[in-house]
N, C-alpha and C positions, 0 to 999 in steps of 0.2 A: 753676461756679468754686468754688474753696474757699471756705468761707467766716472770717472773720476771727474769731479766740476772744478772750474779754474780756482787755482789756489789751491790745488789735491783734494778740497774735498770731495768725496764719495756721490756718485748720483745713485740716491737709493733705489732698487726697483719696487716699483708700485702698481699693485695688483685692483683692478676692481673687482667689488663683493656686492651680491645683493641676499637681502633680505631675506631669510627663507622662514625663520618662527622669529616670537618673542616672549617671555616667559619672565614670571615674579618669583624666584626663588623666596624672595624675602619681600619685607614690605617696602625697602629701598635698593632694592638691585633688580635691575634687568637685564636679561640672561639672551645674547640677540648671538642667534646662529646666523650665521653667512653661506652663502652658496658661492665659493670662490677657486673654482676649476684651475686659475691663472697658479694657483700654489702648487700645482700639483707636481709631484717627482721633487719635494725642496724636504731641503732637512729638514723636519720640525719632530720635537718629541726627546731629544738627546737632554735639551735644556729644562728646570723646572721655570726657568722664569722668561720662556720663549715670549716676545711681545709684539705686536705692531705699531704701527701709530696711525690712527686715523686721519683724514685730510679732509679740514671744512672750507671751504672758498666761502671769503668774506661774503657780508651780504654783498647781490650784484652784480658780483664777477663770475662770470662762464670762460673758462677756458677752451682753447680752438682741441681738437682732435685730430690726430693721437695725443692723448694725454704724455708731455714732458715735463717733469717736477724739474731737470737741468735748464730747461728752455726758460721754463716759467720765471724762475729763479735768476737766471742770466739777463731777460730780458724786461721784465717786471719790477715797479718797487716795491720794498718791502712789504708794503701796505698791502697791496696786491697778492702774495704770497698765501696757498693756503695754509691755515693755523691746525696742529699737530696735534693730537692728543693719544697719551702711550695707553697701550691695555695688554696685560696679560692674557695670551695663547691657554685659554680653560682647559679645551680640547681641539685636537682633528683629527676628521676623520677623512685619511686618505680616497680610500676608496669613493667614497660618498662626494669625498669635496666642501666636506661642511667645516668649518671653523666657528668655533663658539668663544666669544669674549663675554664678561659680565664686568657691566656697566653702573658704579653706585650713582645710585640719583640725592642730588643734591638742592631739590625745587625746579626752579625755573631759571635758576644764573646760569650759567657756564656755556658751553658748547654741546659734549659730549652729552652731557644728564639730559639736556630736552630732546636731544635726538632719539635717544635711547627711547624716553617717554612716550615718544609720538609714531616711533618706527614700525612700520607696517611691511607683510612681505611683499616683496616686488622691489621694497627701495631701492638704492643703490649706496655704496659708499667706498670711495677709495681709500688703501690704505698702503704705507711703504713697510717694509719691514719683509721675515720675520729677523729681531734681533735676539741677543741673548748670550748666557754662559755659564749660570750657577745650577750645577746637579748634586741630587748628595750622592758624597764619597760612599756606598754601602761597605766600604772598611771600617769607616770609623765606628769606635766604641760607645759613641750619641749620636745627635741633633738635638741642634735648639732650634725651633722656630718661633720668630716673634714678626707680629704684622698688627697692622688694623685691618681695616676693609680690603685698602688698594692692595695689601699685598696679599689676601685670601686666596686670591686664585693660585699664584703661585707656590703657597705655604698646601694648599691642596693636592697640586699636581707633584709636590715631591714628596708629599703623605702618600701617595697612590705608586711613588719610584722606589720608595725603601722596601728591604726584605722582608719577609715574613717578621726574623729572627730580631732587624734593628730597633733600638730604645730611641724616642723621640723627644724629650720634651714641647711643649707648643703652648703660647701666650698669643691668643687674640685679643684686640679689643677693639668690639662694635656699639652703637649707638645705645640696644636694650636687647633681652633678652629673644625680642623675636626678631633680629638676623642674625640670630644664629645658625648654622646648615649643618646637616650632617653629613659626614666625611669619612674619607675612606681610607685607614692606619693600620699600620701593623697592631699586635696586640698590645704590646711594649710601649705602646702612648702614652704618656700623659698627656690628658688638652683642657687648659682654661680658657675660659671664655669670661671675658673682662665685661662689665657693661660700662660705658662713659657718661651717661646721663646726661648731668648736667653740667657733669667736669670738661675744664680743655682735653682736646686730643691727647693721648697718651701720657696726663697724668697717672690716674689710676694703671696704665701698663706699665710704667717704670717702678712704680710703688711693688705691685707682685712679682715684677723677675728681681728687683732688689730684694725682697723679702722670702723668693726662695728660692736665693743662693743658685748654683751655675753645677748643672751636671759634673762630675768627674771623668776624670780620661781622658781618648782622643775624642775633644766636642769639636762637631764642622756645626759651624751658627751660619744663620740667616735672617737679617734683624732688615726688614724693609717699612716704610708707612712715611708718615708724618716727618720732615725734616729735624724738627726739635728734640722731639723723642728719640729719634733714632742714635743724633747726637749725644744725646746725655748715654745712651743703650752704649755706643760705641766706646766713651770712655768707661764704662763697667765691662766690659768683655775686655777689650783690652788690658785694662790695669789688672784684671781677673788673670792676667797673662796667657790669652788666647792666642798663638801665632795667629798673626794675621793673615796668609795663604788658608789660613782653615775659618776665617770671615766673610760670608758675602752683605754686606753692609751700605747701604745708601738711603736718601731720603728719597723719595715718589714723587711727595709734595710737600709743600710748604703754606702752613695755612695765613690764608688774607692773599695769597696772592696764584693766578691762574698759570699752566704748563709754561707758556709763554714768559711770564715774566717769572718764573721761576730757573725756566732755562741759564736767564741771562745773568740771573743773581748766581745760579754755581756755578757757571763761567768765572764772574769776576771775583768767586773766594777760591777758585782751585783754575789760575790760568796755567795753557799749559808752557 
């Protein structure tokens, strides 16, 4: 088990992954399976929105061997620290050992995206996790799913947990027309696919799940992407008078600014 870092928090366990394919499902996403043996016998699969976080060492820094994220942590400053970045668990496959995450590429800035870009098999890449906890309820009488990109994967793999029998609604919204994928729903789907062009992130997707109106019955929602959007999302479900135990609601990210500094910004609007 992990063990707990001074101050209770959690030393997460951290698995090394290498490289095994890489793959363009779309013109901006890469599709990087892992060969990650170290996962093997862990619960993965219960959750639609199982994730890891990957670990990049700044430029420079090699860490000594056995890799300890507690050590590091404890004994390093911050700066030093490797920088995290979350991806939804696409698929695993126990047996094999393979773990696939898909990666939107976003040019040349970030961390994640150029890694993604350039990744070849043999690489290697650490990563802690898996975490998670939103599955759908197959009682209820819908699903809403609402995402952009970052939350695809997830809004996929609980397209692929519902019953034959369950009604779904589903709001993505991607860049254009061609990242779009095709997915795997019961028949009872409805799925739009939002294009953003030229608009901010999830203008046009609050504009269509405001314009058509919120399933009836028992809805279990799942509203992830963009921190702005998902905000505004959140106060229409709720005012919608959704219990909120039948909401899995948060932002991913927040645009103009990286995982990092987005961390610290919901810290300081939701301390605990």
């Amino acid at each position: 088990m992990p063990r707990p870092e001074r101050g209770g928090r959690r030393n997460p366990r951290v698995t090394l992954g290498r490289v095994k394919a890489v793959s363009r499902p779309t013109p901006h996403l890469a599709r990087i399976v892992l060969d990650a043996p170290g996962l093997a016998g862990r619960e993965i699969g219960g959750s639609a929105d199982h994730y890891v976080k990957l670990l990049f060492p700044p430029p420079g820094v090699v860490y000594p061997e056995p890799f300890d994220l507690q050590a590091i942590r404890a004994e390093l400053p911050r700066d030093r620290w490797p920088r995290m970045r979350t991806y939804t668990i696409r698929t695993w496959d126990e047996a094999a050992h393979e773990l696939t995450i898909d990666v939107v590429l976003h040019g040349d800035s970030g961390l994640a995206g150029p890694w993604a870009s350039a990744a070849r098999p043999g690489d290697e890449i650490r990563f802690a996790g898996p975490g998670g906890g939103y599955a759908p309820d197959p009682s209820a009488d819908g699903h809403l799913l609402i995402g952009d990109e970052s939350a695809l994967p997830a809004i996929s793999v609980a397209l692929e947990m519902l019953p034959e029998t369950a009604r779904a609604t589903v709001f993505v919204e991607v860049a254009g027309p061609e990242d779009e994928q095709e997915l795997t729903a019961p028949p009872g789907t409805s799925l739009t696919w939002i294009h953003r062009d030229t608009s901010p992130v999830g203008d046009a997707l609050v504009k269509a799940v405001t314009a058509a109106g919120l399933p009836t019955g028992d809805v279990q929602a799942f509203v992830h992407g963009e921190a702005a959007f998902v905000k505004e999302l959140r106060a229409l479900l709720v005012g919608a008078g959704l219990p909120r135990d039948r909401v899995s609601i948060s932002g991913y990210w927040r645009q103009g600014l990286d995982e990092d500094d987005w961390q610290v910004a919901k810290r300081a609007e939701n301390p605990a």
